[in-house]
VMD Tcl script that builds the backbone (N, CA, C; Angstrom):
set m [mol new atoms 216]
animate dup $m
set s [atomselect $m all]
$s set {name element resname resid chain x y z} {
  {N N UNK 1 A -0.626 -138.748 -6.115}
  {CA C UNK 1 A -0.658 -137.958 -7.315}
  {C C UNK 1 A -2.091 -137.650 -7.718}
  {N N UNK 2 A -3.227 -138.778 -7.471}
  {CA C UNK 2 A -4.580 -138.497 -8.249}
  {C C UNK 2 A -4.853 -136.950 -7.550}
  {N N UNK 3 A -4.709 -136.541 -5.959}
  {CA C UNK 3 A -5.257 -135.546 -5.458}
  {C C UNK 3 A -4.991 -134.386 -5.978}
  {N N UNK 4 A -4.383 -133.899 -7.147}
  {CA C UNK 4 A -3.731 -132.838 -7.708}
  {C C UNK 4 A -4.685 -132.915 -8.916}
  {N N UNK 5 A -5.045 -134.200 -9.246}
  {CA C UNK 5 A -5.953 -133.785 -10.690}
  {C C UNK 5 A -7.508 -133.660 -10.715}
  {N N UNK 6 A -7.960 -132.914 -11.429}
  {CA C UNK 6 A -9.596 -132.748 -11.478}
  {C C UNK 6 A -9.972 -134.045 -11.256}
  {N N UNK 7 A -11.121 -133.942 -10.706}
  {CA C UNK 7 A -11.847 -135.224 -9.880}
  {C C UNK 7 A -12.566 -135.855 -11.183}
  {N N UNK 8 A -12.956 -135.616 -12.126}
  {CA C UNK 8 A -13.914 -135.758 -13.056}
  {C C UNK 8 A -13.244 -136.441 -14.323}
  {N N UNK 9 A -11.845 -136.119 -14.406}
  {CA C UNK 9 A -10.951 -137.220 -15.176}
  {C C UNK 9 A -10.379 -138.314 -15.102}
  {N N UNK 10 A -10.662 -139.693 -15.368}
  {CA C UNK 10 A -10.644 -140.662 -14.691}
  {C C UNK 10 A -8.628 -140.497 -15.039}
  {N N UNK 11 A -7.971 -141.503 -14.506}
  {CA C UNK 11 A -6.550 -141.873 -13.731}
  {C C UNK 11 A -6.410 -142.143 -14.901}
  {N N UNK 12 A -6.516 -143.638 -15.965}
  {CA C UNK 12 A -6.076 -143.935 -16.680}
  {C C UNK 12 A -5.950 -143.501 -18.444}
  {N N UNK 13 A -6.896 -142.605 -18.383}
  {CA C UNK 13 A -7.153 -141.886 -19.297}
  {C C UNK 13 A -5.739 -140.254 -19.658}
  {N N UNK 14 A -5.083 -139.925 -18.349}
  {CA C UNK 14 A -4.252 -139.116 -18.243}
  {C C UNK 14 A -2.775 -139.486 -18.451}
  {N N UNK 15 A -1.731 -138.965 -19.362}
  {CA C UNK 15 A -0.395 -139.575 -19.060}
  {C C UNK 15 A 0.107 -139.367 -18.063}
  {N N UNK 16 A 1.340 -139.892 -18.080}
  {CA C UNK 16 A 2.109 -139.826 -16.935}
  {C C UNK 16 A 2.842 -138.510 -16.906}
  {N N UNK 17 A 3.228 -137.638 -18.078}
  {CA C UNK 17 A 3.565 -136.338 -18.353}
  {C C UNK 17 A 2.484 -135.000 -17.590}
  {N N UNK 18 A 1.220 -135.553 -18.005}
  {CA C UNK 18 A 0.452 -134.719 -17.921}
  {C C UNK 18 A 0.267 -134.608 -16.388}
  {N N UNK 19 A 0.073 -135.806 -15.413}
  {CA C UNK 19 A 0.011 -135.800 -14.275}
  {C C UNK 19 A 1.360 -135.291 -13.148}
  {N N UNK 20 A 2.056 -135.730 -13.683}
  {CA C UNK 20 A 3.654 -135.173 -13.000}
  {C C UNK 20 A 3.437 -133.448 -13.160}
  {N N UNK 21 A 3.131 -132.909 -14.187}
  {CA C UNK 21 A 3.171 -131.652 -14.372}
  {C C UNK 21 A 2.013 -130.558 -13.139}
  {N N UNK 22 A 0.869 -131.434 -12.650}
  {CA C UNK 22 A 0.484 -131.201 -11.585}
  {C C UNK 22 A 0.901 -131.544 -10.238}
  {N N UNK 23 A 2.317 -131.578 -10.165}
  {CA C UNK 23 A 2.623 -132.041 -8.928}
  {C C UNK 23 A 3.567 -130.936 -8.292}
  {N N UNK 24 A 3.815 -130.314 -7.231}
  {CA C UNK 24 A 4.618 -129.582 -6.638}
  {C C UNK 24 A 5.782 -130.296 -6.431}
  {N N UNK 25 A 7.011 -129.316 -6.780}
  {CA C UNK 25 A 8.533 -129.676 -6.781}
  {C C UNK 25 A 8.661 -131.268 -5.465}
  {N N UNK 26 A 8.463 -130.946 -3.946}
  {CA C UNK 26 A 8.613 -131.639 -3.439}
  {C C UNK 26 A 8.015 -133.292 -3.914}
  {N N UNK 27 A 6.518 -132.991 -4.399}
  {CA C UNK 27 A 5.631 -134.500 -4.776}
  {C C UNK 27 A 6.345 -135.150 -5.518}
  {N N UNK 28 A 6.828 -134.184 -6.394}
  {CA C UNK 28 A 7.769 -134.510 -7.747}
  {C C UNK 28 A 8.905 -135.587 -7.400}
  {N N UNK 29 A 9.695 -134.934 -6.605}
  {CA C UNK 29 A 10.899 -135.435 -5.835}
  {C C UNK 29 A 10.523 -136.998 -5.314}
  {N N UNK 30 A 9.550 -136.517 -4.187}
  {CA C UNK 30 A 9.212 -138.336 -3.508}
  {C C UNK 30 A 8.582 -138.814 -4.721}
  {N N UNK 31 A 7.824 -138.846 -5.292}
  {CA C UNK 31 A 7.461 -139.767 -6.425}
  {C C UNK 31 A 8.729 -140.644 -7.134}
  {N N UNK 32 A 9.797 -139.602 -7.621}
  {CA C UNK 32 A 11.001 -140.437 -8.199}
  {C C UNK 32 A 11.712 -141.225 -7.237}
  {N N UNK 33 A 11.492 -140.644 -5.918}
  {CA C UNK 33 A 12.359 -141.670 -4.845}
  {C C UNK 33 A 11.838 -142.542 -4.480}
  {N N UNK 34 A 9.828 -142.786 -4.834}
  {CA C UNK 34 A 9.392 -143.925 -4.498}
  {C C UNK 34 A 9.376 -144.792 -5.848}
  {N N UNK 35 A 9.422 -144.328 -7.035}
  {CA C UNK 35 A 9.809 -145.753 -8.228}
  {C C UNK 35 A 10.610 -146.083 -8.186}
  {N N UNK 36 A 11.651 -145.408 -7.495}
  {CA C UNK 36 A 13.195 -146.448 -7.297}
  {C C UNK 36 A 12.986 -147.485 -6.780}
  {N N UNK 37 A 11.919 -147.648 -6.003}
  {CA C UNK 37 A 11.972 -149.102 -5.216}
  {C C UNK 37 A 10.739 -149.987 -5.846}
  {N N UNK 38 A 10.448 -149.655 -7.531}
  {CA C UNK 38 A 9.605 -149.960 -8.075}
  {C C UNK 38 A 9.901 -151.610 -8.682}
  {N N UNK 39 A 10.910 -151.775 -8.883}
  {CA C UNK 39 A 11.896 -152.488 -9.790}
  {C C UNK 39 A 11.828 -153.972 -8.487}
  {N N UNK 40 A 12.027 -153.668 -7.805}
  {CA C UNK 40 A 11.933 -154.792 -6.778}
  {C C UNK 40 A 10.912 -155.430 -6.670}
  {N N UNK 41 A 9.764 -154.464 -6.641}
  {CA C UNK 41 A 8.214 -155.695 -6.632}
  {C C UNK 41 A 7.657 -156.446 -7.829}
  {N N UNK 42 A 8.455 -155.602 -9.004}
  {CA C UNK 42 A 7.965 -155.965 -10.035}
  {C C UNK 42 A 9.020 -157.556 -10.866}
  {N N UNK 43 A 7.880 -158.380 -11.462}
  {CA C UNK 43 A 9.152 -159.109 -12.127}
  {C C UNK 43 A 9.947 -158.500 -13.494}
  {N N UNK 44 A 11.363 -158.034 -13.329}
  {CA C UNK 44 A 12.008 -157.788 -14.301}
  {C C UNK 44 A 12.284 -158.797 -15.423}
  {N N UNK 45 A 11.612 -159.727 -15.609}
  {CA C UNK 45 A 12.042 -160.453 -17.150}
  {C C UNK 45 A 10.625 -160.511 -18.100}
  {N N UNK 46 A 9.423 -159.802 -17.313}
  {CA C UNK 46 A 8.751 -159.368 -18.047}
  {C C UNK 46 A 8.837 -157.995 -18.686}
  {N N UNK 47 A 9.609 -157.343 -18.698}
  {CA C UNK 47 A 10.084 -156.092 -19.077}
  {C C UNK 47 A 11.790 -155.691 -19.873}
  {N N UNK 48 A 11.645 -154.896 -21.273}
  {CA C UNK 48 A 12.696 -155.073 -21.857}
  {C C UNK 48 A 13.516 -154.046 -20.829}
  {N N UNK 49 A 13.048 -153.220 -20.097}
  {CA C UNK 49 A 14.157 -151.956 -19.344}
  {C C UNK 49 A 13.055 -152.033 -18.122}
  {N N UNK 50 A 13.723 -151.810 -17.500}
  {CA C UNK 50 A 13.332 -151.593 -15.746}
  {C C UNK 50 A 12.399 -150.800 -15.668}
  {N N UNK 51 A 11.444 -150.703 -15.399}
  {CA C UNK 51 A 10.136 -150.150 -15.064}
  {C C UNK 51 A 10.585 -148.719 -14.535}
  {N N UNK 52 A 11.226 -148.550 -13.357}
  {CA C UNK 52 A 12.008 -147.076 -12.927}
  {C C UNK 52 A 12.101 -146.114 -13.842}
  {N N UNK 53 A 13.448 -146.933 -14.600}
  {CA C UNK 53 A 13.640 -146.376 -15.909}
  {C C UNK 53 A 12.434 -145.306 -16.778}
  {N N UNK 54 A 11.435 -145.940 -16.760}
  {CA C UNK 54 A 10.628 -145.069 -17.958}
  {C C UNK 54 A 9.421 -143.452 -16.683}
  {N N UNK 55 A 9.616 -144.214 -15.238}
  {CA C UNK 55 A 9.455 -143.185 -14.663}
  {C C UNK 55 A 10.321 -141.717 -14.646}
  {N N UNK 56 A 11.898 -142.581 -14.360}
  {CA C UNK 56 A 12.543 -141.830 -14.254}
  {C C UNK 56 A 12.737 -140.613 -15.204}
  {N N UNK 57 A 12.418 -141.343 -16.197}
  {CA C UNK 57 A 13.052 -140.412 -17.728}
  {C C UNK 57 A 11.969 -138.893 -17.405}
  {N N UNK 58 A 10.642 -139.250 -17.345}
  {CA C UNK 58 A 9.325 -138.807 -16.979}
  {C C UNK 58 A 9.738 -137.735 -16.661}
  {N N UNK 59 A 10.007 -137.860 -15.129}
  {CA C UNK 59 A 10.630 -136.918 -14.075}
  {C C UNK 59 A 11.489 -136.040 -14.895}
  {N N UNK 60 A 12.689 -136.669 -15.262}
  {CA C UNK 60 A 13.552 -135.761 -15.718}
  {C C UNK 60 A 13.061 -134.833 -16.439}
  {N N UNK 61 A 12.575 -134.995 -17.668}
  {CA C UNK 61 A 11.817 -134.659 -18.620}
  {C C UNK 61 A 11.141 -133.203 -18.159}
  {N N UNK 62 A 10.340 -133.890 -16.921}
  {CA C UNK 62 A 9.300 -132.236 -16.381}
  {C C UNK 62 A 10.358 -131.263 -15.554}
  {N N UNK 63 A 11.011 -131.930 -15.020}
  {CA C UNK 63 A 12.374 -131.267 -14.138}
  {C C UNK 63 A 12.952 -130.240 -15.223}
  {N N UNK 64 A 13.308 -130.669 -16.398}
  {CA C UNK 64 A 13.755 -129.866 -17.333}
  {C C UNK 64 A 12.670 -128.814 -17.956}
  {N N UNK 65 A 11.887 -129.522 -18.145}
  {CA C UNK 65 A 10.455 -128.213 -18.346}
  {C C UNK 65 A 10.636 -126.989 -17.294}
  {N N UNK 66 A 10.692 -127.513 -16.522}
  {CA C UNK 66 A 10.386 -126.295 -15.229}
  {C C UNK 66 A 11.417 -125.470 -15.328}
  {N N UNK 67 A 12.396 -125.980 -15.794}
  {CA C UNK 67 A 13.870 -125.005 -15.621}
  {C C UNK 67 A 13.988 -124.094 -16.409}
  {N N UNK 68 A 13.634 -124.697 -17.539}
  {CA C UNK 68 A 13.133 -123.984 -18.876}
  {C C UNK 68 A 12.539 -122.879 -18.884}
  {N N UNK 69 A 11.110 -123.045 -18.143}
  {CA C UNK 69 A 10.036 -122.186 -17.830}
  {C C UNK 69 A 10.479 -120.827 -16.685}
  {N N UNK 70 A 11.709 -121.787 -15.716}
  {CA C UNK 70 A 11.746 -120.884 -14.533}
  {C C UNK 70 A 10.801 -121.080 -13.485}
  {N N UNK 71 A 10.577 -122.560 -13.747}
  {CA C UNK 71 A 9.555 -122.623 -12.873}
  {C C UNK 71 A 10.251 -123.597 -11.411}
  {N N UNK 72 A 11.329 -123.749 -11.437}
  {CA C UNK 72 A 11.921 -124.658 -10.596}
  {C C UNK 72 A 11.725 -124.214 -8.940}
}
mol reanalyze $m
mol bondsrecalc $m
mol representation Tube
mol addrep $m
């Protein structure tokens, strides 16, 4: 994902909205199919909802932007 954003803005300083929105449909896609397997490395009882979860929503979220826009 960083290779899509200006070099000069550091990573953590950007949301996760803002960065998804630079990503082409396909990046988009594997990105959500790689936090699915996010939940496994992570320990879930440090977390009130599954880590996926708040990616996922993310995704959806810009997925619906685009449709909106016509940008799908």
């Amino acid at each position: 994902m960083a290779r899509a954003l200006p070099h000069e803005q550091a990573m953590e300083s950007i949301a996760l909205e803002v960065q998804l929105q630079h990503l082409d449909r396909e990046e988009l896609l594997d990105f959500w199919e790689e936090s699915q397997f996010l939940d496994q490395y992570l320990d879930a009882s440090t977390f009130s909802c599954a880590p996926s979860l708040h990616y996922e929503q993310a995704i959806v979220l810009e997925l619906q932007r685009r449709a909106t826009l016509g940008r799908l």
